[in-house]
C-alpha distance (Angstrom), angle and dihedral (degrees) to the residues before:
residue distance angle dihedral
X1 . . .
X2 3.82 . .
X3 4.08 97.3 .
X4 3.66 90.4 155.9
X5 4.02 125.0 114.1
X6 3.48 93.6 -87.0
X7 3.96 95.9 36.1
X8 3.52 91.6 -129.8
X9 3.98 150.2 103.6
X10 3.73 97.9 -121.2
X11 4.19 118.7 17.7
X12 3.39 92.4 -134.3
X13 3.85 95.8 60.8
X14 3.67 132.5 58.0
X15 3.74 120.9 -164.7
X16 3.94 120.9 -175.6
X17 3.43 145.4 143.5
X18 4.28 103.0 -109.1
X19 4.06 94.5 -145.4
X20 3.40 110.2 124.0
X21 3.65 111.5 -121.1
X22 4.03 92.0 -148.3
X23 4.10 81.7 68.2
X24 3.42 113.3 -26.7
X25 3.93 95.6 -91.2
X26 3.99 111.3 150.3
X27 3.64 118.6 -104.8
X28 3.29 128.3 -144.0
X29 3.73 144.3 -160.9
X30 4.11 115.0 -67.1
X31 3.82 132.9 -156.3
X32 3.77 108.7 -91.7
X33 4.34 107.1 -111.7
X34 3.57 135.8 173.7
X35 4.61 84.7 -76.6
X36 3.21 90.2 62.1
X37 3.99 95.8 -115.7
X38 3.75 116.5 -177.8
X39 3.86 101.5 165.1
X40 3.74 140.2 25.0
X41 3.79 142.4 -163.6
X42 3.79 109.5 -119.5
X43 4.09 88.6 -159.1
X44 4.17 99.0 53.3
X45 3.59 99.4 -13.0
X46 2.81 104.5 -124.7
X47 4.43 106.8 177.1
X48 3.96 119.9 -136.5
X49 3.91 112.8 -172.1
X50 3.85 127.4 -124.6
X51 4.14 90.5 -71.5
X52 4.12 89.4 48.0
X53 3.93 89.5 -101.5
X54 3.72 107.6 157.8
X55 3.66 108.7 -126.9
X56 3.80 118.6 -118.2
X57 4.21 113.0 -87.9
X58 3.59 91.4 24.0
X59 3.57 119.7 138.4
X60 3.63 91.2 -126.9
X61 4.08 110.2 96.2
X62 3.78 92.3 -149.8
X63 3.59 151.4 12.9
X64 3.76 126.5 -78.3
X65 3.90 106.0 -79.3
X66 4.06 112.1 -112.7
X67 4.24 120.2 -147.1
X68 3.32 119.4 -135.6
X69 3.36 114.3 -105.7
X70 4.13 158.1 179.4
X71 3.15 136.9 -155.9
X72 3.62 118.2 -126.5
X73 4.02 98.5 174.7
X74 3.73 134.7 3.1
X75 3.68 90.3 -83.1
X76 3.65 102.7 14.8
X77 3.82 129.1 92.2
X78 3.96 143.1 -172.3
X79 4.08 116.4 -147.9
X80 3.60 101.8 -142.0
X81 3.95 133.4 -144.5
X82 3.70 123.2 -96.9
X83 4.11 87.3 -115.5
X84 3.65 98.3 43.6
């Protein structure tokens, strides 16, 4: 589901759950530098770019997990179950 570069259905939106998956802390937007960091971890900061990829040497073990989703407008979407 969403393997692309930006690891989602449309490039222009990101969808995500912002838990931290070091320990669950919520992440929140980050200043934009030459990594390309678009969130951070407030708790151990670990830095996800703009598609929620955890950035190498962070203390987060993977990148930010992404729902599976429709879309049921242009800028409307459903979250989907886990056995849909």
């Amino acid at each position: 589901f969403a393997t692309n570069p930006w690891r989602s259905l449309l490039p222009e939106f990101f969808v995500a759950f912002n838990n931290c998956t070091h320990l669950g802390c919520e992440v929140t937007s980050a200043e934009v530098d030459e990594r390309g960091v678009g969130f951070e971890c407030p708790c151990h900061q670990s830095l996800y770019d703009y598609a929620g990829r955890v950035v190498r040497g962070a203390a987060a073990p993977t990148n930010l997990e992404i729902p599976r989703y429709t879309f049921v407008a242009r800028t409307t979407l459903r979250l989907e179950s886990e056995s849909s």
